[in-house]
N, C-alpha and C positions, 0 to 999 in steps of 0.2 A: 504494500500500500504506500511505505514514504517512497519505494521509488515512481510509481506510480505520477502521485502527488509531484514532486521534484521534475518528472519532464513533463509534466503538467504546465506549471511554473515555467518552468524555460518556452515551452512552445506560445505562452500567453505573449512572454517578453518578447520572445522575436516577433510576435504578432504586433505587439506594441511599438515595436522598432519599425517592421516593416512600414507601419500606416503614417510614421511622422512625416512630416512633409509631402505626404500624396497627394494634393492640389496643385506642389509643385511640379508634380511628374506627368508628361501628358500620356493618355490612354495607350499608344504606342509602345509607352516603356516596359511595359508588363510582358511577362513572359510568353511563349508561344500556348495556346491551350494544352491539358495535359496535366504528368507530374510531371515538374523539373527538379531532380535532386536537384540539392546546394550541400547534401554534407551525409556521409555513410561513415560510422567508424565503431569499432567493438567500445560495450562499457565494461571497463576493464572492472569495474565494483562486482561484476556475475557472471562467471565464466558462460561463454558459449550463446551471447548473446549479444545485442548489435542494435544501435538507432539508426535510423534513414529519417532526414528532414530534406521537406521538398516544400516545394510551394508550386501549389496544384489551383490554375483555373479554370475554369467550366463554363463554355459561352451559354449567352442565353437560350435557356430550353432545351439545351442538349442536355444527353442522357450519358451520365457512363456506364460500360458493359455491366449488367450483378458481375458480382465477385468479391473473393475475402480474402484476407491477408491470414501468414501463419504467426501473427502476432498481433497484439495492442496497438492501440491506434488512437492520436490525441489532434483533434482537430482545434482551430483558432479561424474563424471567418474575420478578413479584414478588411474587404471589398462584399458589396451586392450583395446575395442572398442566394439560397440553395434549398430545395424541399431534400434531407436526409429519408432514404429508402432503406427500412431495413426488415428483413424477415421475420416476422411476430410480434415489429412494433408500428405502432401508427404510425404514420410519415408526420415527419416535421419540419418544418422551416425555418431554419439557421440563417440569422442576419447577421451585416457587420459588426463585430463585438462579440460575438458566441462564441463558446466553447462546447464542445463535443468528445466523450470518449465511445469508440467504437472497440467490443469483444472481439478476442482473439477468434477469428473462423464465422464472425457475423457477414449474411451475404447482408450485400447490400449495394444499391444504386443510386445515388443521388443524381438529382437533375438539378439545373443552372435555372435561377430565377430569370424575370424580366430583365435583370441588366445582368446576367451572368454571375459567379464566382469568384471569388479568390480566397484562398484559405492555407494559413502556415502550415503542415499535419507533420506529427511526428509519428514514428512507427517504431517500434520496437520487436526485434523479430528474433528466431532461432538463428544463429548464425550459420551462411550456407544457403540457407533455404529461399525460393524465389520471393519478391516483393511480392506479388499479386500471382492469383490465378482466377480466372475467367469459369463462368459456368453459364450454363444453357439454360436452356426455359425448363428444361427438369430436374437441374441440379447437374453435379458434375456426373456426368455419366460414363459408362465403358466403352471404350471403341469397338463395338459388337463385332466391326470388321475381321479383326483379329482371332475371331472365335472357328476359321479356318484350320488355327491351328490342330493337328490332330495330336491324340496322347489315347493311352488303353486307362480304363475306371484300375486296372492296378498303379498304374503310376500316379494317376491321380487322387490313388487313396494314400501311396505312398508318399505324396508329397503334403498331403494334409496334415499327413501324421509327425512328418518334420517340421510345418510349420506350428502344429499344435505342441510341440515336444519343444520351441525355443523358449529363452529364457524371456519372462514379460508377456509372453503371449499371453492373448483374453481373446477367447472365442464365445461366441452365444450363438441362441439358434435364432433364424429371422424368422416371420409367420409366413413365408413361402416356401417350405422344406427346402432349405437351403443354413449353413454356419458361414457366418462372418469371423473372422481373426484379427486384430489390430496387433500390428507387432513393431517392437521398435519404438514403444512411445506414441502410436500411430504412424508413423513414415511408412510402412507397409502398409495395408491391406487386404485379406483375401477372401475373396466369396465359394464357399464350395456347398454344389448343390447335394442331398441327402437320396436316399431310394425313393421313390414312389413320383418326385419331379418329372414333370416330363424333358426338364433339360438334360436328366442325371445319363452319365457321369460326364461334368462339367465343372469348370473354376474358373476367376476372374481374379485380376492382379492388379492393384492399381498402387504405386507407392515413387517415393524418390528412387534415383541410380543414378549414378556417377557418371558423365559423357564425356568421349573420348578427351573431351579438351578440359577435365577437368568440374564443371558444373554440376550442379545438380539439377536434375531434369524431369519432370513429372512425366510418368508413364504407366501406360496401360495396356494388358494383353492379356487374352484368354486361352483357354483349352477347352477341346469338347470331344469326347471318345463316343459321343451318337451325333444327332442329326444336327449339324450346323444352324441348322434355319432354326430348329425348336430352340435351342440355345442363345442363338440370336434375341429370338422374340420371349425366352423368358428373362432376360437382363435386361432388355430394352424396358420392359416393365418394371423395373428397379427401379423409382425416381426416388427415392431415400437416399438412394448410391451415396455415402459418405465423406466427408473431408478426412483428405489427406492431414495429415498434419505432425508438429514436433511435441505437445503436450497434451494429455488428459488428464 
C-alpha cells in the first residue's frame, strides 16, 4: 500500500508539473496520440519489478483497443476529459485534475472526450513482461488455428500429468469437462479437456516464452488427438479464456 500511495504521489507531481505553463504551449506541442514513454526503469526497493511512465493522449472520441496491463496502473488527467471503461465497473469520466488507479489485469477501454485526453499514467509491472496486451470482443482467446496440431490422448495425458506434477501448479475443473492449470504464478496456462467432451483428447496452451531475440512473447497453441473442427468449436466457446499473467 505505501508503495502504492508513493507512485501515486509522484505520478500526481508530474501531473502537476506537466500542466504549469500549458496556455503557454500551443496544441501542436503535445505529443503524437498514443502512449509515449518518457521513463522505464526497475524499482530497485522490490526485486523483479519495474515502473513505465508515459504520457498517453486520446483524440477526441476515439476509443483505445480493451486491454490490460500485467501490473498497476496510476492515472493523473491533465488535459480534456476521458469516459474510463472498465469491466464490472460503470464507466466514468475523468476530467483534468483526476486521478485514477486501475487493477492489475483490469480490461479496460477508455474513450477521449469532446476535446480528447491527456493523462500522466504510471505503470508498475512484473519485470520482462509486455506493457499491454490486447483482447477481442470475447476476451483473450486461443488461436483455434493451431488446434491442427496432432498428438495421441496418451501424450496428452502424459503431459497433463507433468504439468499437474510442477511445483505451484493449481489446477481446477471448468463446468465444461475440461481442467484448467495456472503454473508459474500464472505465466502459463493450460486447458485440458476430461472424457465425455466432445473435444477430448485435447489441450490449449497459452503462456509467456522467450523469442529468439530475447523477449518475452505471448503465445498460444493447441493439441487435438480427435476431430480438429470439434476442438476448434469447443475452445472457441471458451470466452472466460483467462489472463495470462505474473501474480495471483
Amino acid at each position: 500500500m505505501m508503495r502504492a500511495a508513493w507512485l501515486l504521489a509522484i505520478a500526481l507531481t508530474l501531473g502537476a508539473c506537466a500542466s504549469v505553463d500549458q496556455d503557454h504551449h500551443a496544441a501542436d506541442s503535445r505529443p503524437p496520440p498514443g502512449s509515449n514513454q518518457m521513463l522505464r526503469a526497475p524499482i530497485t526497493i522490490s526485486d523483479g519489478l519495474e515502473v513505465i511512465v508515459s504520457d498517453v493522449v486520446i483524440p477526441p472520441g476515439a476509443t483505445v483497443p480493451r486491454h490490460f496491463h500485467p501490473g498497476e496502473e496510476f492515472v493523473y488527467v491533465i488535459e480534456g476529459s476521458a469516459v474510463h471503461v472498465e469491466a464490472g465497473k460503470l464507466d466514468q469520466v475523468l476530467s483534468a485534475g483526476d486521478g485514477y488507479v486501475i487493477p492489475p489485469e483490469a480490461e479496460h477501454a477508455p474513450r477521449g472526450g469532446p476535446d480528447g485526453a491527456r493523462a500522466i499514467v504510471f505503470r508498475v509491472h512484473k519485470d520482462g513482461l509486455p506493457e499491454r496486451i490486447n483482447i477481442g470482443e470475447k476476451g483473450p482467446s486461443p488461436d483455434v488455428g493451431d488446434l491442427s496440431l496432432r498428438s495421441s490422448a496418451a501424450d496428452l495425458a502424459d503431459l497433463q500429468a507433468k504439468v499437474e506434477s510442477r511445483d505451484g501448479a493449481e489446477c481446477r475443473p471448468m463446468s465444461r469437462r475440461a481442467v484448467m492449470c495456472h503454473v508459474d504464478h500464472g505465466r502459463e496456462i493450460y486447458v485440458f479437456t476430461e472424457p465425455g467432451a466432445l473435444a477430448h483428447p485435447s489441450a490449449l496452451f497459452r503462456g509467456f516464452v522467450i523469442a529468439e531475440d530475447g523477449t518475452p512473447q505471448l503465445q498460444e497453441r493447441g493439441w487435438s488427438g480427435t476431430d480438429a473442427a470439434a476442438a476448434q468449436a469447443f475452445y472457441s466457446s471458451l470466452t472466460a479464456w483467462p489472463h495470462t499473467s505474473h501474480d495471483h
